[in-house]
DSSP file (Angstrom, degrees, kcal/mol; ACC not computed):
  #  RESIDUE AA STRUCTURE BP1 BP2  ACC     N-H-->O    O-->H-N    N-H-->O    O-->H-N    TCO  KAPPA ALPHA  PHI   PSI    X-CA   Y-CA   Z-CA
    1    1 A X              0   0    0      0, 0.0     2,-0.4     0, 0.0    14,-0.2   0.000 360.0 360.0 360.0  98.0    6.7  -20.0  -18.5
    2    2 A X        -     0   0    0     13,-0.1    12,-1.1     1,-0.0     2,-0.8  -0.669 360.0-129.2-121.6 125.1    6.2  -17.8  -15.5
    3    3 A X        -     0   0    0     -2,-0.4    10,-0.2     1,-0.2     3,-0.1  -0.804  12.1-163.3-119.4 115.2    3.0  -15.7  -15.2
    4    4 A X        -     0   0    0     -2,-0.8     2,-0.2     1,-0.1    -1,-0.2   0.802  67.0 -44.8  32.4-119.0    3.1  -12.2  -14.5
    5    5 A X        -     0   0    0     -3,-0.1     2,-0.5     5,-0.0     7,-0.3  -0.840  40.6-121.7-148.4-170.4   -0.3  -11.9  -13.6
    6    6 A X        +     0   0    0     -2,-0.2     2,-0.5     5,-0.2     5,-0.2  -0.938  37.3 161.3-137.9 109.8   -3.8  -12.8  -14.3
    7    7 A X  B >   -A   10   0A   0      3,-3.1     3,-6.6    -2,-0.5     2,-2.0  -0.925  65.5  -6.9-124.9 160.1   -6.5   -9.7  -14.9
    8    8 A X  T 3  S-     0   0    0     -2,-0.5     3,-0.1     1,-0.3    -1,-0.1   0.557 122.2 -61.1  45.7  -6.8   -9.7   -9.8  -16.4
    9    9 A X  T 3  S+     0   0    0     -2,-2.0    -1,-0.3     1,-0.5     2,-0.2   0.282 115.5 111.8 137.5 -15.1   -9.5  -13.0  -17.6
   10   10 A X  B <   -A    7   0A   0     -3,-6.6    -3,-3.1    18,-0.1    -1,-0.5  -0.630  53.4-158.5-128.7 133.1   -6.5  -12.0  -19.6
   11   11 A X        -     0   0    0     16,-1.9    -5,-0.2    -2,-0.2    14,-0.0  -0.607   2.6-151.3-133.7 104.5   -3.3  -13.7  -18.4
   12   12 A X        +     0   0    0     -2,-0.4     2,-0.4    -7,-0.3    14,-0.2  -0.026  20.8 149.1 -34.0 136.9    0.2  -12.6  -18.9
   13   13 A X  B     -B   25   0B   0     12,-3.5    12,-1.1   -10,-0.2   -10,-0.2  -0.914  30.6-136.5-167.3 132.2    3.1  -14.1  -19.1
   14   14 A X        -     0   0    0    -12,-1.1     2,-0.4    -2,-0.4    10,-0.1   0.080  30.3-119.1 -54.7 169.0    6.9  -14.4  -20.4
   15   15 A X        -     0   0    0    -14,-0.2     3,-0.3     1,-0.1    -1,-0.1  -0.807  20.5-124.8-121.3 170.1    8.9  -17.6  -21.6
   16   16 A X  S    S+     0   0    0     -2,-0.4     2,-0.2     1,-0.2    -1,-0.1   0.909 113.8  48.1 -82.0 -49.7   12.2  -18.8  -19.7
   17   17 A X  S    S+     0   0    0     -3,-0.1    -1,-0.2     2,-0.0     2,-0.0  -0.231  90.2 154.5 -99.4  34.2   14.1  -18.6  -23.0
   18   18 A X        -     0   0    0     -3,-0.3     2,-0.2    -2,-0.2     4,-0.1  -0.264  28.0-136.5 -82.7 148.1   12.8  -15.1  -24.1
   19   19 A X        -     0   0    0      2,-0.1     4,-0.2     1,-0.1    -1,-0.1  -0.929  28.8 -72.6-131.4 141.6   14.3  -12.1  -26.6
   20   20 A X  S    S+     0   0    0     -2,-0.2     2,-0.2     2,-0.1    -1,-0.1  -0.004  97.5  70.0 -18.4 148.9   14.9   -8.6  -26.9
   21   21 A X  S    S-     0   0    0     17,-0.3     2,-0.7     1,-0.0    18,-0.1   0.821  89.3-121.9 -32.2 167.9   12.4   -6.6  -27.5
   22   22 A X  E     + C   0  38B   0     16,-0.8    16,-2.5    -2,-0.2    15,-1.7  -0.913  52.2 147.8 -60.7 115.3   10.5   -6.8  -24.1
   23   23 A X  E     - C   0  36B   0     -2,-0.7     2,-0.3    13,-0.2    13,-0.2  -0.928  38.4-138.6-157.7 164.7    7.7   -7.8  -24.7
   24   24 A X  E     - C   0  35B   0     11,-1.7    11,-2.1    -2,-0.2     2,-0.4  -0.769  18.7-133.8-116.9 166.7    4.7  -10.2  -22.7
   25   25 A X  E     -BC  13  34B   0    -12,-1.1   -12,-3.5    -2,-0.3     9,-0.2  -0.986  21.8-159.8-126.3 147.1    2.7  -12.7  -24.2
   26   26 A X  E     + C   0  33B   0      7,-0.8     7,-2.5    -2,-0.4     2,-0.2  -0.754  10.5 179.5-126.2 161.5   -1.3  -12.4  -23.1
   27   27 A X  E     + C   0  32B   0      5,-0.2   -16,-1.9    -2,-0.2     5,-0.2  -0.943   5.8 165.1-156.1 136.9   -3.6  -15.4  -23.5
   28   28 A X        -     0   0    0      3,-0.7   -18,-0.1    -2,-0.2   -19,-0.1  -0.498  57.2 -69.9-132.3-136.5   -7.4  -15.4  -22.6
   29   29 A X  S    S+     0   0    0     -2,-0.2    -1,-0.1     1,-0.2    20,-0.0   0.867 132.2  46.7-100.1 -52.1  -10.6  -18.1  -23.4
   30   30 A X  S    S-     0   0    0     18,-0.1     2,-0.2    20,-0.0    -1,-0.2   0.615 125.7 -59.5-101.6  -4.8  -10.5  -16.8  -27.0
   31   31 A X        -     0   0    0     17,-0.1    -3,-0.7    19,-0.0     2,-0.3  -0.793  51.9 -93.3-171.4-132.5   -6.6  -16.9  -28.1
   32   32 A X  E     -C   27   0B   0     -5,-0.2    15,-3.3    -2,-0.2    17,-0.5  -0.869  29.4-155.3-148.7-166.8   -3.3  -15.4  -27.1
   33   33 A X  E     -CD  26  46B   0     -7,-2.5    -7,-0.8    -2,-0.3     2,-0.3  -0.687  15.1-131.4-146.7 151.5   -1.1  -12.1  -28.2
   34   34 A X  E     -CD  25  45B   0     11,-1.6    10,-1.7    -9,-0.2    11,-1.2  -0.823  23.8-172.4-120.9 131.5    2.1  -10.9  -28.3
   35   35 A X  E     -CD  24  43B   0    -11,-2.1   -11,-1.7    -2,-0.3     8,-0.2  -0.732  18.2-142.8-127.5 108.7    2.7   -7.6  -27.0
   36   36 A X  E     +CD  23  42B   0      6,-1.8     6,-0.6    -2,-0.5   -13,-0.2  -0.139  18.5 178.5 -49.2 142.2    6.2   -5.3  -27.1
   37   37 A X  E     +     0   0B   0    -15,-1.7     2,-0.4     1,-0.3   -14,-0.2   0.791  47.1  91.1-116.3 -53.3    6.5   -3.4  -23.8
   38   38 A X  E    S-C   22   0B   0    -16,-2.5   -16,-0.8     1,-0.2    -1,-0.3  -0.990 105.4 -18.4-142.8 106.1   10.1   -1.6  -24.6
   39   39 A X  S    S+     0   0    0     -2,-0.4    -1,-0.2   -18,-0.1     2,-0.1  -0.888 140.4  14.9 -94.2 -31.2   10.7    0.5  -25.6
   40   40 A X  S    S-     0   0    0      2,-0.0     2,-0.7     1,-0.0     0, 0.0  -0.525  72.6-123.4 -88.5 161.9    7.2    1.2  -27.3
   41   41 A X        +     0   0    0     -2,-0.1     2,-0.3    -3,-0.1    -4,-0.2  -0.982  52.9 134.2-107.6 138.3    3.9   -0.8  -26.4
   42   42 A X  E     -D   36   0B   0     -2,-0.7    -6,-1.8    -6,-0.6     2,-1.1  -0.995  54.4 -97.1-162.8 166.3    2.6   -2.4  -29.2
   43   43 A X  E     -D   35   0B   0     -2,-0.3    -8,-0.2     1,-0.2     3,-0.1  -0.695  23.1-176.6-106.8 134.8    1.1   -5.5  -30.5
   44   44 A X  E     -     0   0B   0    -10,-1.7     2,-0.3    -2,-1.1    -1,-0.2   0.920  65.0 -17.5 -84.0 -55.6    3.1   -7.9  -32.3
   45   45 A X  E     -D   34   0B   0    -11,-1.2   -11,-1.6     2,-0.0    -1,-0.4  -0.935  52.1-153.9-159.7 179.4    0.7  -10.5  -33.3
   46   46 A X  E     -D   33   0B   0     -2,-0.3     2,-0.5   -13,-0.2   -13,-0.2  -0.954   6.1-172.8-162.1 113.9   -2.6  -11.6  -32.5
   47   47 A X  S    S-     0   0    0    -15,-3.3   -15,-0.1    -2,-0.3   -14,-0.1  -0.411  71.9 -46.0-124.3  68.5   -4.2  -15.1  -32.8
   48   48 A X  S    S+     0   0    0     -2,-0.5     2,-0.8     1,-0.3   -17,-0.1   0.455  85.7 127.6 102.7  -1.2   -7.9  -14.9  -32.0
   49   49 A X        -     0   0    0    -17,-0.5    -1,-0.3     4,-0.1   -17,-0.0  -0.695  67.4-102.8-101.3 167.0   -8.4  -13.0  -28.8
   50   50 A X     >  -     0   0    0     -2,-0.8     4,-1.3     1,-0.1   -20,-0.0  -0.259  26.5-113.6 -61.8 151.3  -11.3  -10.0  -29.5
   51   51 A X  H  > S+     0   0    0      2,-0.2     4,-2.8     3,-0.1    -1,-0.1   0.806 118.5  54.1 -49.0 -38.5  -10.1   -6.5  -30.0
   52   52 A X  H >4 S+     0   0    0      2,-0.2     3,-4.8     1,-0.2     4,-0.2   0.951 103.9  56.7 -31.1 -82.4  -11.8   -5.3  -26.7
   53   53 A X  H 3> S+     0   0    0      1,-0.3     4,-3.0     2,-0.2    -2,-0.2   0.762 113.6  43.0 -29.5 -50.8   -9.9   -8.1  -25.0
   54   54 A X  H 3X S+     0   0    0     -4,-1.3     4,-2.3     2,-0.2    -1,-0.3   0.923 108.8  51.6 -79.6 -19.3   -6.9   -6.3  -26.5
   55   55 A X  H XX S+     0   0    0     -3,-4.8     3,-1.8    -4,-2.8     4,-1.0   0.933 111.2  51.0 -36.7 -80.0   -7.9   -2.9  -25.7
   56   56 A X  H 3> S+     0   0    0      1,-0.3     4,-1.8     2,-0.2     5,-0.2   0.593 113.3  49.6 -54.8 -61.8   -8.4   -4.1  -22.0
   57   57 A X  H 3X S+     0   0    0     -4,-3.0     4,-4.8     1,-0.2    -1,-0.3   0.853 104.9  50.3 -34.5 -59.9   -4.8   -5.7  -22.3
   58   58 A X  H <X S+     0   0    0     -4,-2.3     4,-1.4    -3,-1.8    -1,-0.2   0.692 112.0  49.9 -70.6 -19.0   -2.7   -2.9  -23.6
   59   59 A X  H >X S+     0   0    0     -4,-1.0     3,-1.3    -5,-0.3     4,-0.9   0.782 113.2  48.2 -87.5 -67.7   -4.1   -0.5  -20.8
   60   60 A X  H 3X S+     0   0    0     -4,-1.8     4,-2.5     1,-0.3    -2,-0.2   0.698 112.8  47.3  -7.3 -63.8   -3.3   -3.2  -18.4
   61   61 A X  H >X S+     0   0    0     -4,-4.8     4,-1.3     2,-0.2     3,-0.8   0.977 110.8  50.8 -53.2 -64.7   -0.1   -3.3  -19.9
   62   62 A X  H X< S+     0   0    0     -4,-1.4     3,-0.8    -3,-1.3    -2,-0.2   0.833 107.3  54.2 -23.3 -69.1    0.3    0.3  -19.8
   63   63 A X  H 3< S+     0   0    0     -4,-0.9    -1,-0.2     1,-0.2    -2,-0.2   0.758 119.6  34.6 -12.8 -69.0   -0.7    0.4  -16.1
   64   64 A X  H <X S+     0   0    0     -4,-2.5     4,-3.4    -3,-0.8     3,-0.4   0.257  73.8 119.1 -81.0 -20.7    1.9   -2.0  -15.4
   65   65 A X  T << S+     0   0    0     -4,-1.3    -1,-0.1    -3,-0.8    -2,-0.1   0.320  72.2  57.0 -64.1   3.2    4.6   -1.4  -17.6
   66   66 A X  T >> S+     0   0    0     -3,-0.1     4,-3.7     2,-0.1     3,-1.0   0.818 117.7  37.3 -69.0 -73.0    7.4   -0.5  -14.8
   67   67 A X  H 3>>S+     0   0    0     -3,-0.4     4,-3.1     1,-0.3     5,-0.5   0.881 105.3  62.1 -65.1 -37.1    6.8   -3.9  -13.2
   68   68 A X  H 3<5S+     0   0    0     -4,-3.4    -1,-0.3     2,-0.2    -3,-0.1   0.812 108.3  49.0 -52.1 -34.3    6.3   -5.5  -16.0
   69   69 A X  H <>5S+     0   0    0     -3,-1.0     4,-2.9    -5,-0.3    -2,-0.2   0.857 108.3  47.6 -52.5 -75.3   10.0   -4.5  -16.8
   70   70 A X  H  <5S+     0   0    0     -4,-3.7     4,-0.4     2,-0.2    -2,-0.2   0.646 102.6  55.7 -99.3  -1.8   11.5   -5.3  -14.3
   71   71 A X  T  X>S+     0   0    0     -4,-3.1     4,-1.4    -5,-0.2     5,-0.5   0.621 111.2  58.1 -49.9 -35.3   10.1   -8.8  -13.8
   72   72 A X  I >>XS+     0   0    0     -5,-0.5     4,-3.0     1,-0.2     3,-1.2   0.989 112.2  36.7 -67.2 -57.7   11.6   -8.9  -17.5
   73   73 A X  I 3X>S+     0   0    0     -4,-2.9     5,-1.3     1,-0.3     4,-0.8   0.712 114.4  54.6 -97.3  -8.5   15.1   -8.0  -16.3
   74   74 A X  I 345S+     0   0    0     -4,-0.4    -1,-0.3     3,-0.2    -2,-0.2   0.663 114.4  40.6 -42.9 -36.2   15.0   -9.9  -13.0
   75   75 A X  I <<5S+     0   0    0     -4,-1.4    -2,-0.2    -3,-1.2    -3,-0.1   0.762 122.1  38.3 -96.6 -36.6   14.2  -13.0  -14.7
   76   76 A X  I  <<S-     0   0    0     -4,-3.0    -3,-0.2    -5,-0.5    -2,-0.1   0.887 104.4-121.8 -70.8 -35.5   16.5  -12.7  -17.8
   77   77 A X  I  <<       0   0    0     -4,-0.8    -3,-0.2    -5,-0.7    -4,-0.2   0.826 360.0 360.0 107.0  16.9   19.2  -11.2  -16.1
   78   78 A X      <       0   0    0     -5,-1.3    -4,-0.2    -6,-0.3    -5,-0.2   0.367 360.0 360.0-132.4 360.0   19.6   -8.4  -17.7
């Protein structure tokens, strides 16, 4: 489970074994997330972390979303 990176608290991260869409999974103190990156960002589901916490994320995500990408297709192979 190889993580991205860690902001705000909030820490991102993939699986090894991972599917179309591209998408990250976020996890902070109060739950974790899964968030489509590609083509669209959006949030997939959501198990306890705050709406701030997700604002904060999805600009993150935003921010990021190049790298984010191409960590995706580096790791997968694709």
């Amino acid at each position: 489970m190889p993580t991205l990176f860690e902001l705000f608290g909030i820490r991102f991260y993939f699986y090894s074994d991972e599917h179309l869409p591209i998408h990250v999974h976020i996890q902070n103190g109060d739950g974790r997330a899964k968030v489509n990156v590609y083509p669209t960002i959006e949030v997939v589901s959501n198990n306890g972390i705050r709406p701030k916490d997700i604002k904060k994320a999805l600009v993150i995500i935003e921010t990021y979303q190049d790298d984010i990408i191409d960590a995706w297709r580096k790791y997968h192979g694709e």
